[in-house]
C-alpha positions in Angstrom: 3.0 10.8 0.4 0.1 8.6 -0.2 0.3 4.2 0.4 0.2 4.2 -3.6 3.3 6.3 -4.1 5.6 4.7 -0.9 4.3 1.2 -2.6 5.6 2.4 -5.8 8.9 4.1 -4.7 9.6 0.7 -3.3 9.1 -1.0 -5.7 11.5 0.7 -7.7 14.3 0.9 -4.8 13.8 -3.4 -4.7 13.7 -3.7 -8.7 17.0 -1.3 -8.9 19.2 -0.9 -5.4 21.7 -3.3 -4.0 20.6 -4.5 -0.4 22.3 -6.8 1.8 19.7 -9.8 3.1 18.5 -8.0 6.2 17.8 -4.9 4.2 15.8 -6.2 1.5 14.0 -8.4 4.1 13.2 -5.5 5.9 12.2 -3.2 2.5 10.2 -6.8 1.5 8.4 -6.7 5.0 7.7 -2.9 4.4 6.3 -3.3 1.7 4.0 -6.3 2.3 2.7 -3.8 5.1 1.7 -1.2 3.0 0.4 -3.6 0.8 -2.0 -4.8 3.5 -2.5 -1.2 4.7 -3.7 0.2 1.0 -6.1 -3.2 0.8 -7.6 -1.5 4.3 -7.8 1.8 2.6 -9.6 0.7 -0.4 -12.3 -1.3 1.6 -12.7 1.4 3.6 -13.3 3.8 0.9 -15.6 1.2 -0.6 -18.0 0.7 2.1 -18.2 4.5 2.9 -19.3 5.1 -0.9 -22.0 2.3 -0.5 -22.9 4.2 2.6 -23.1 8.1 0.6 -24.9 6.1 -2.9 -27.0 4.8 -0.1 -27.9 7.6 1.4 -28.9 9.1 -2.4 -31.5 6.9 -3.1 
């Protein structure tokens, strides 16, 4: 499962599932994690296509 889909699945489970506060702190925690972690992704993904249009010219 890619960052994209587990950001989106919970999502969903926050929007539409009963938690108790420690639960939802915990989903809210994951998913400000995976939030970070997909920012990290996309840099990286952006500097290594500057580095392969780069390399084209």
């Amino acid at each position: 499962m890619t960052t994209l889909d587990q950001i989106n699945e919970l999502r969903a489970e926050l929007q539409s599932c009963f938690f108790t506060k420690a639960e939802r702190a915990s989903a809210e925690a994951e998913l400000a994690s995976l939030l970070a972690q997909a920012q990290s992704e996309k840099e990286q993904f952006e500097r290594h296509l500057g580095e392969i249009l780069a390399d084209l010219e």
